[in-house]
VEXSE-425776 format. One record per residue (C-alpha): x, y, z; residue number from 1; residue in one letter; chain. Coordinates in pm, whole numbers, plus 50000, padded with zeros to 5 digits. Layout:
BEGIN
@x:X | y:Y | z:Z | resi:NUM | resn:A | chain:A
...
This chain:
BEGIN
@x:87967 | y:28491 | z:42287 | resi:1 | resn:X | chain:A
@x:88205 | y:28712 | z:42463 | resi:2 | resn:X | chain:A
@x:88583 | y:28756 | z:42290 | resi:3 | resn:X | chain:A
@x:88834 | y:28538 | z:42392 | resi:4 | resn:X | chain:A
@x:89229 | y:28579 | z:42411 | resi:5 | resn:X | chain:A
@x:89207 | y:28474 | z:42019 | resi:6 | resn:X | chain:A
@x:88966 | y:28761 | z:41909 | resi:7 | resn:X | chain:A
@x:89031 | y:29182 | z:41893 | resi:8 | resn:X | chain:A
@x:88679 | y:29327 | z:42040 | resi:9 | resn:X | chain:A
@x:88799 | y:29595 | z:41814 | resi:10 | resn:X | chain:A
@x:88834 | y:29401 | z:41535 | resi:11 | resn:X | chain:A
@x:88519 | y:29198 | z:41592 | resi:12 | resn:X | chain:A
@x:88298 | y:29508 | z:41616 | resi:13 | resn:X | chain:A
@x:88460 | y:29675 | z:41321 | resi:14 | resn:X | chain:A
@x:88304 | y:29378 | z:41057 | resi:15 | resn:X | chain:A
@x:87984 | y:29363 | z:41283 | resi:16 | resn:X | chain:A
@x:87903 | y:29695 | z:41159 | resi:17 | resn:X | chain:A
@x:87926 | y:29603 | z:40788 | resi:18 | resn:X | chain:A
@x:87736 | y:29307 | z:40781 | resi:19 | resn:X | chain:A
@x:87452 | y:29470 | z:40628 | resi:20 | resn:X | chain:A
@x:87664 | y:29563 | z:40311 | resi:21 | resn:X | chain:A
@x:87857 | y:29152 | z:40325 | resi:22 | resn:X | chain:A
@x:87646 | y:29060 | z:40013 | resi:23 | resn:X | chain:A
@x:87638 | y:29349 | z:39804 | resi:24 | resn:X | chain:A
@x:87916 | y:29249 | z:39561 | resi:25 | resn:X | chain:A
@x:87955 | y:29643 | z:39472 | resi:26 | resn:X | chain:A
@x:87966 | y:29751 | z:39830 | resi:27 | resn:X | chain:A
@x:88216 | y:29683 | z:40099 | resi:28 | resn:X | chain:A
@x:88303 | y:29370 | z:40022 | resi:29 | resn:X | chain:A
@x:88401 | y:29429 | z:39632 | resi:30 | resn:X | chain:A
@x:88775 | y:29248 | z:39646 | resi:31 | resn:X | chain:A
@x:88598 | y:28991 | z:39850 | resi:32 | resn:X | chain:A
@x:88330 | y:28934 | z:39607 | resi:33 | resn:X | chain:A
@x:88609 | y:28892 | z:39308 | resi:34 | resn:X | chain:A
@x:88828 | y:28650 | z:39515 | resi:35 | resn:X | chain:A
@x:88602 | y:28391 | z:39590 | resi:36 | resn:X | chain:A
@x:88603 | y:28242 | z:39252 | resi:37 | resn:X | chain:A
@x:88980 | y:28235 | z:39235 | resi:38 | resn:X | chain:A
@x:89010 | y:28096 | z:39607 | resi:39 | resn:X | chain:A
@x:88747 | y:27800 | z:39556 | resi:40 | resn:X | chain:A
@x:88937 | y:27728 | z:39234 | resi:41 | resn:X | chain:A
@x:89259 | y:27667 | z:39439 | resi:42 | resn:X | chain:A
@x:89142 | y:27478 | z:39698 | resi:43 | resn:X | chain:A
@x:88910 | y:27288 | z:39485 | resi:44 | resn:X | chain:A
@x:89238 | y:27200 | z:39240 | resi:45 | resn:X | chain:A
@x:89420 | y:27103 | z:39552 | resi:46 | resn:X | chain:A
@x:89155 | y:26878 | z:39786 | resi:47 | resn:X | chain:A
@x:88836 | y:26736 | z:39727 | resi:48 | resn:X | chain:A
@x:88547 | y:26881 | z:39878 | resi:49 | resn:X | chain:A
@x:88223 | y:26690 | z:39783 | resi:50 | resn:X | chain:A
@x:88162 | y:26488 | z:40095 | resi:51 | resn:X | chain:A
@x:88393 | y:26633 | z:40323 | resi:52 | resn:X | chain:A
@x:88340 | y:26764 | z:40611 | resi:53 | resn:X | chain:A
@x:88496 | y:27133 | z:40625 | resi:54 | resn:X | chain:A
@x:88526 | y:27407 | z:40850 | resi:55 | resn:X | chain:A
@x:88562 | y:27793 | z:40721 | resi:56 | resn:X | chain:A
@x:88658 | y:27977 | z:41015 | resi:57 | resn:X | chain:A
@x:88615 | y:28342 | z:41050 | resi:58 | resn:X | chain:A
@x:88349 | y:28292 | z:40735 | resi:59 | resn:X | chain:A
@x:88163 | y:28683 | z:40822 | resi:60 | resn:X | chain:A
@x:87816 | y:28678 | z:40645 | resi:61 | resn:X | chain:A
@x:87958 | y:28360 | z:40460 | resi:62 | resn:X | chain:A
@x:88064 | y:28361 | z:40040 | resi:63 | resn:X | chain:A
@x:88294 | y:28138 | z:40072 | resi:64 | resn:X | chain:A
@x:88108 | y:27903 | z:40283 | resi:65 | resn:X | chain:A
@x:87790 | y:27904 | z:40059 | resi:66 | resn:X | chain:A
@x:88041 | y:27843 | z:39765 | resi:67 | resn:X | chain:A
@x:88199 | y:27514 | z:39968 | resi:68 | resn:X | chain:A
@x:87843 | y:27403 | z:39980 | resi:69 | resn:X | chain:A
@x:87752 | y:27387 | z:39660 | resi:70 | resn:X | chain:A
@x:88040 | y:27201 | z:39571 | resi:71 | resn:X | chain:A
@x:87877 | y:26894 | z:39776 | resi:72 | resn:X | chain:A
@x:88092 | y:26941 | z:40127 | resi:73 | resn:X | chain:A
@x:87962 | y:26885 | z:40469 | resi:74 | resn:X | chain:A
@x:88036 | y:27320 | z:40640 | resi:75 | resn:X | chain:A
@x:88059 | y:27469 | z:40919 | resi:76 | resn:X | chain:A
@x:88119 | y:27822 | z:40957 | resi:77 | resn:X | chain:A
@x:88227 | y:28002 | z:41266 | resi:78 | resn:X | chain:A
@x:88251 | y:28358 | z:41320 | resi:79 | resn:X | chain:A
@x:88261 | y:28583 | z:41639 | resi:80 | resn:X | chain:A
@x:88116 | y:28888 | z:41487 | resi:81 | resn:X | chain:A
@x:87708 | y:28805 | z:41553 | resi:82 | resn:X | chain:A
@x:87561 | y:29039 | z:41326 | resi:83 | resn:X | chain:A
@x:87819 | y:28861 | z:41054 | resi:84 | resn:X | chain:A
@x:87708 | y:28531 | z:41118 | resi:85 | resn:X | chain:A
@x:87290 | y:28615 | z:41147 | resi:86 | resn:X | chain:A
@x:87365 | y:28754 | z:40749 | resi:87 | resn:X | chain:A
@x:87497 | y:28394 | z:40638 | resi:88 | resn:X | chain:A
@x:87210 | y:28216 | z:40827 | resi:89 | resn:X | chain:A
@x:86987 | y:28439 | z:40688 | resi:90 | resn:X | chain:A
@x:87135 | y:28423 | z:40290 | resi:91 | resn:X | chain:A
@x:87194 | y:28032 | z:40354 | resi:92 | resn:X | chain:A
@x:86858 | y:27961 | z:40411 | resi:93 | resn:X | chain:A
@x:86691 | y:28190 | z:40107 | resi:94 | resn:X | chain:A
@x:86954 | y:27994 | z:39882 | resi:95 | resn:X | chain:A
@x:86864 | y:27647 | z:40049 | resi:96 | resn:X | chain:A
@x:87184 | y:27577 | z:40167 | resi:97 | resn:X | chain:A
@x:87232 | y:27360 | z:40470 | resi:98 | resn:X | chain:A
@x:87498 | y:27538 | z:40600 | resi:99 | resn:X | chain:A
@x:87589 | y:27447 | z:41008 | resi:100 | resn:X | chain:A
@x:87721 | y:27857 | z:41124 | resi:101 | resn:X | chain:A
@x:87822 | y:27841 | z:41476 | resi:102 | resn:X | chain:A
@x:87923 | y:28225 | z:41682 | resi:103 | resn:X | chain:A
@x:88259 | y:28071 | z:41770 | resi:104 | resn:X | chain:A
@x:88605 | y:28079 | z:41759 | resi:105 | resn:X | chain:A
@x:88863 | y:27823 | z:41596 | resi:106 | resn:X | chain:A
@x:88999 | y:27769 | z:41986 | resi:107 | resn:X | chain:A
@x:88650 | y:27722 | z:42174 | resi:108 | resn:X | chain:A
@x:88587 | y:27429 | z:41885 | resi:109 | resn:X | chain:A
@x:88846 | y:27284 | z:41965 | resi:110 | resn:X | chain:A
@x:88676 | y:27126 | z:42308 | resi:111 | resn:X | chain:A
@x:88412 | y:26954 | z:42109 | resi:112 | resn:X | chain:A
@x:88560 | y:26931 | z:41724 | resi:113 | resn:X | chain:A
@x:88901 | y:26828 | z:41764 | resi:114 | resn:X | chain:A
@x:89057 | y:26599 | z:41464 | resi:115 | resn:X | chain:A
@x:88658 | y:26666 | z:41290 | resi:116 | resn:X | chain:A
@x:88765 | y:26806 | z:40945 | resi:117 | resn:X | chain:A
@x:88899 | y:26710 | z:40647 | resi:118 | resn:X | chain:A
@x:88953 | y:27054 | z:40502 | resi:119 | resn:X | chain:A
@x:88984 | y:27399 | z:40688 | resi:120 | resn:X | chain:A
@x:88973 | y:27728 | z:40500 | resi:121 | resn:X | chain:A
@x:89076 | y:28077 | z:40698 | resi:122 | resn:X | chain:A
@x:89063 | y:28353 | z:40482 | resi:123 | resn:X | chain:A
@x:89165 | y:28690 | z:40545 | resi:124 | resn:X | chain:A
@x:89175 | y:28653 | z:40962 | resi:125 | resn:X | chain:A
@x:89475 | y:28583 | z:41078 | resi:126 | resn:X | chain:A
@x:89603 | y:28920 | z:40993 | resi:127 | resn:X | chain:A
@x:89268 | y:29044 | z:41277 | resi:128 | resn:X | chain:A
@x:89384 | y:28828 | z:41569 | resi:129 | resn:X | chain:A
@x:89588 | y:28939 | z:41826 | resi:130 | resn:X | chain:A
@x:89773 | y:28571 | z:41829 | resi:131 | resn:X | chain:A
@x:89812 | y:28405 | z:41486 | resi:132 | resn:X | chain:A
@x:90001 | y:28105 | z:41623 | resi:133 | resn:X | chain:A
@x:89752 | y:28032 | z:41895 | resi:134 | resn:X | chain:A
@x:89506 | y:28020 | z:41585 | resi:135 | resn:X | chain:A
@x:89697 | y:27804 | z:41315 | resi:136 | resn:X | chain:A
@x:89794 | y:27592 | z:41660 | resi:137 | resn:X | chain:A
@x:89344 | y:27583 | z:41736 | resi:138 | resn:X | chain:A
@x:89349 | y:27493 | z:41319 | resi:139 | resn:X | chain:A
@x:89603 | y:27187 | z:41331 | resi:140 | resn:X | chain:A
@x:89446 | y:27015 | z:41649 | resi:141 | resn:X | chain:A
@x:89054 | y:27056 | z:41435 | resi:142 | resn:X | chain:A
@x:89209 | y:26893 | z:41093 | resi:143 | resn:X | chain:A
@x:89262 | y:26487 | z:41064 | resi:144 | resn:X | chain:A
@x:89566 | y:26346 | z:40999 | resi:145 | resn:X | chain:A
@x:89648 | y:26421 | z:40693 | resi:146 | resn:X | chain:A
@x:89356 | y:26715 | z:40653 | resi:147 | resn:X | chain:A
@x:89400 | y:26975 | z:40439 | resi:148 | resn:X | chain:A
@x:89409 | y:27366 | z:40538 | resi:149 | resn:X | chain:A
@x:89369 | y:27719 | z:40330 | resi:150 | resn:X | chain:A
@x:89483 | y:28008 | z:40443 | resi:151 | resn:X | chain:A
@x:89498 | y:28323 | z:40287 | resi:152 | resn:X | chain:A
@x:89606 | y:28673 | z:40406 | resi:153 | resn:X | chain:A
@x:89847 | y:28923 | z:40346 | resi:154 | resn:X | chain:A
@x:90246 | y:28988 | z:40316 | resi:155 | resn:X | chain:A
@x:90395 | y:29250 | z:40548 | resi:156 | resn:X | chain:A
@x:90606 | y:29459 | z:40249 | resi:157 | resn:X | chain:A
@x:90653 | y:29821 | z:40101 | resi:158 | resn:X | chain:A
@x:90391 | y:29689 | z:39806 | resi:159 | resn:X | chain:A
@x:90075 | y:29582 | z:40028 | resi:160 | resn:X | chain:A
@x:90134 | y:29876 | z:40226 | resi:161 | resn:X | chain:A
@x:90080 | y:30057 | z:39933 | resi:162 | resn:X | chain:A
@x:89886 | y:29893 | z:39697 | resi:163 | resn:X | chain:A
@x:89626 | y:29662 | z:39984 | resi:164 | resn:X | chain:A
@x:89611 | y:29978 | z:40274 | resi:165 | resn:X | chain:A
@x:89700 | y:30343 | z:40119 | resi:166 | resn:X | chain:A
@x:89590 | y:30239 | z:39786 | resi:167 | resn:X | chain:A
@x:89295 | y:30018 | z:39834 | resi:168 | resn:X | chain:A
@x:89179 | y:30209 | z:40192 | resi:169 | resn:X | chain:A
@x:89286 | y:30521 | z:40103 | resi:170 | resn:X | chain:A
@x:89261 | y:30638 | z:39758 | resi:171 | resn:X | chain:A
@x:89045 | y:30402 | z:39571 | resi:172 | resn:X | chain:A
@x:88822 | y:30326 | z:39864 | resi:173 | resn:X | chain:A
@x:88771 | y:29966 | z:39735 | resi:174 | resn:X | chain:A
@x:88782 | y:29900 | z:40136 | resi:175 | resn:X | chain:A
@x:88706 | y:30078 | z:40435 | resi:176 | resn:X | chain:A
@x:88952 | y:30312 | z:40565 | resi:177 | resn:X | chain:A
@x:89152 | y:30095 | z:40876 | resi:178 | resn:X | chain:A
@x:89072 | y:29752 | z:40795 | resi:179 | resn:X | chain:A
@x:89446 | y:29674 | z:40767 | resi:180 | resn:X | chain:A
@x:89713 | y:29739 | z:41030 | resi:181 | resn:X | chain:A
@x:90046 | y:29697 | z:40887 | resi:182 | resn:X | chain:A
@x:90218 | y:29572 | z:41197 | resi:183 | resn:X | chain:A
@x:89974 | y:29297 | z:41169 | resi:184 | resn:X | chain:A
@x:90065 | y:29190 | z:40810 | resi:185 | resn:X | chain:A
@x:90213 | y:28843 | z:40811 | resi:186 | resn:X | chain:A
@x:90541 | y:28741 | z:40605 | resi:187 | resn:X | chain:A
@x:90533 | y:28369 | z:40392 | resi:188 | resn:X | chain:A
@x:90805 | y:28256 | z:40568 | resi:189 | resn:X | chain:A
@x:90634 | y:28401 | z:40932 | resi:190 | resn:X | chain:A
@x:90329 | y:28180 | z:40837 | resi:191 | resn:X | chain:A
@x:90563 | y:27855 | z:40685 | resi:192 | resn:X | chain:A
@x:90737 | y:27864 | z:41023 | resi:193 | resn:X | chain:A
@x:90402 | y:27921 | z:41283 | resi:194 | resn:X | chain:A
@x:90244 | y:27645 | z:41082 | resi:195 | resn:X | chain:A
@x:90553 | y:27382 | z:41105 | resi:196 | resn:X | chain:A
@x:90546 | y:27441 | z:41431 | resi:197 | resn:X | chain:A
@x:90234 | y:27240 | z:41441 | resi:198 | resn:X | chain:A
@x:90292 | y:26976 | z:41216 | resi:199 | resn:X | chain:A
@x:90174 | y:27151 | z:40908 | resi:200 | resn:X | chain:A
@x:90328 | y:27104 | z:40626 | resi:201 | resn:X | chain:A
@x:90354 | y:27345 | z:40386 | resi:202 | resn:X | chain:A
@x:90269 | y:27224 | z:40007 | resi:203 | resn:X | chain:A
@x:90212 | y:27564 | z:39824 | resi:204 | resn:X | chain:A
@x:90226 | y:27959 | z:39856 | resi:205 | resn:X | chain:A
@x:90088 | y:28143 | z:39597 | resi:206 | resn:X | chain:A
@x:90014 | y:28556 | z:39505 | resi:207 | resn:X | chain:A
@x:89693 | y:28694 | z:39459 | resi:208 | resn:X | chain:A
@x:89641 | y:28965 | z:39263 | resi:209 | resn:X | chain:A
@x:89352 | y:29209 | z:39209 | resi:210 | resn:X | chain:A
@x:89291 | y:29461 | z:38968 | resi:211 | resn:X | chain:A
@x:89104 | y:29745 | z:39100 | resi:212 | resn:X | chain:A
@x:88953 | y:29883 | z:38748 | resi:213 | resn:X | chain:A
@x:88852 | y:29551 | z:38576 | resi:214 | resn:X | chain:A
@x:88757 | y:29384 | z:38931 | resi:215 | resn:X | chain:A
@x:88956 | y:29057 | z:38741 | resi:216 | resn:X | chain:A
@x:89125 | y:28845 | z:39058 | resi:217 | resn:X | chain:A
@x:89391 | y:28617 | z:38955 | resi:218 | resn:X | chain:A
@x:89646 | y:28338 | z:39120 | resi:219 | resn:X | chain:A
@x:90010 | y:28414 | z:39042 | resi:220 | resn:X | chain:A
@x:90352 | y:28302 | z:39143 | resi:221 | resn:X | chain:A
@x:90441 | y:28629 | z:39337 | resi:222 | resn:X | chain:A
@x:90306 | y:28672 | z:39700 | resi:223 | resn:X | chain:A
@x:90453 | y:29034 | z:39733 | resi:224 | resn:X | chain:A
@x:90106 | y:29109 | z:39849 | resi:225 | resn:X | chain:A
@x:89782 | y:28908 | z:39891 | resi:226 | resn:X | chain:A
@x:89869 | y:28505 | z:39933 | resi:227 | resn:X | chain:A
@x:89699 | y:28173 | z:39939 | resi:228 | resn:X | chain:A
@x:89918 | y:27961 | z:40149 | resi:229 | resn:X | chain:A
@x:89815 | y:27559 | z:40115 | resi:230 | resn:X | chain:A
@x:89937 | y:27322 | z:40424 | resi:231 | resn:X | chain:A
@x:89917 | y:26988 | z:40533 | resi:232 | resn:X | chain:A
@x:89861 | y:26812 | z:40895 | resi:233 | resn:X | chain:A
@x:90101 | y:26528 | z:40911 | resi:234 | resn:X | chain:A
@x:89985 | y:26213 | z:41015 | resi:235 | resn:X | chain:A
């Protein structure tokens, strides 16, 4: 599927290239691995899952998805990177998962999914997209009334430059080197006021923080630099 005005070719291309590494929990994908737990654990405290239909949209070679699964919901995952989304068929299917990934885009569902989920995760994308509104607008118009959606990305401040792009790209490598663009860092009250804009409601925002020499991941009340954000459509 070619990019659309919601996807970065750049940005696309730039994951496509790792997916070989996605489920190597000591490669690339390190923080990624040690957030999962802590970002099922939120949404699972805050929704129930088991027989729900739910999308995960931008869901790479798919941890989080798989993790969904197995905790009884209905999943799609969508993904414009190909390589990305032939990994989580590929890991699905050896862990007998039945797991519906779809080389898409949150907008381009839209035309055939619209008001089709119950609970929507987006994890670590809308800092990648050239238009985060037009995405969070593509999320609102997939969820039900009163559906549930999970976003998490990160804060725009002196501390995640730092600590989530010099310190975590730079000098402890935990990442590769130009994942983040700083510009593109989104603010809690940015996100709170995109998302009202489309009759989401917001019900929580909460930090995330990792520690780079234990690999221990952990919710906490400041969002100074990684947050899970928690909204609701309005019926």
């Amino acid at each position: 599927m070619p990019a659309t005005a919601s996807a970065d070719q750049t940005e696309i291309e730039k994951f496509d290239a790792l997916a070989h590494e996605f489920w190597d929990a000591r490669g690339s994908f390190r923080p990624l691995h040690a957030l999962n737990p802590v970002r099922l654990d939120y949404i699972s405290a805050r929704t129930a899952l088991a027989g729900r239909r739910v999308l995960d949209v931008g869901c790479g070679g798919g941890l989080l998805t798989e993790a969904l699964a197995r905790r009884g919901a209905q999943v799609v995952g969508v993904d414009l990177a190909p390589a990305m989304i032939e990994i989580a068929r590929l890991h699905a299917s050896e862990s007998a998962l039945a797991i519906d990934y779809r080389l898409s885009s949150a907008e381009a569902l839209v035309a055939t999914d619209a008001g089709g989920f119950d609970v929507i995760t987006c994890m670590e994308l809308l800092e990648h997209v050239p238009d985060p509104a037009g995405t969070l607008a593509a999320l609102a118009r997939l969820l039900r009334p009163t559906g549930q959606l999970f976003v998490s990305t990160i804060n725009r401040t002196l501390r995640s430059f730092l600590f989530a792009i010099v310190g975590a790209e730079y000098l402890l490598n935990l990442i590769p080197r130009g994942t983040h663009e700083y510009a593109r860092l989104i603010r809690p009250a940015e996100l709170a006021r995109m998302a009202r804009a489309q009759q989401l409601a917001l019900r929580d925002i909460s930090g995330v923080q990792f520690n780079p020499l234990s690999g221990a991941a952990a919710v906490r009340g400041d969002p100074g630099i990684n947050y899970l954000a928690h909204f609701e459509r309005e019926s």
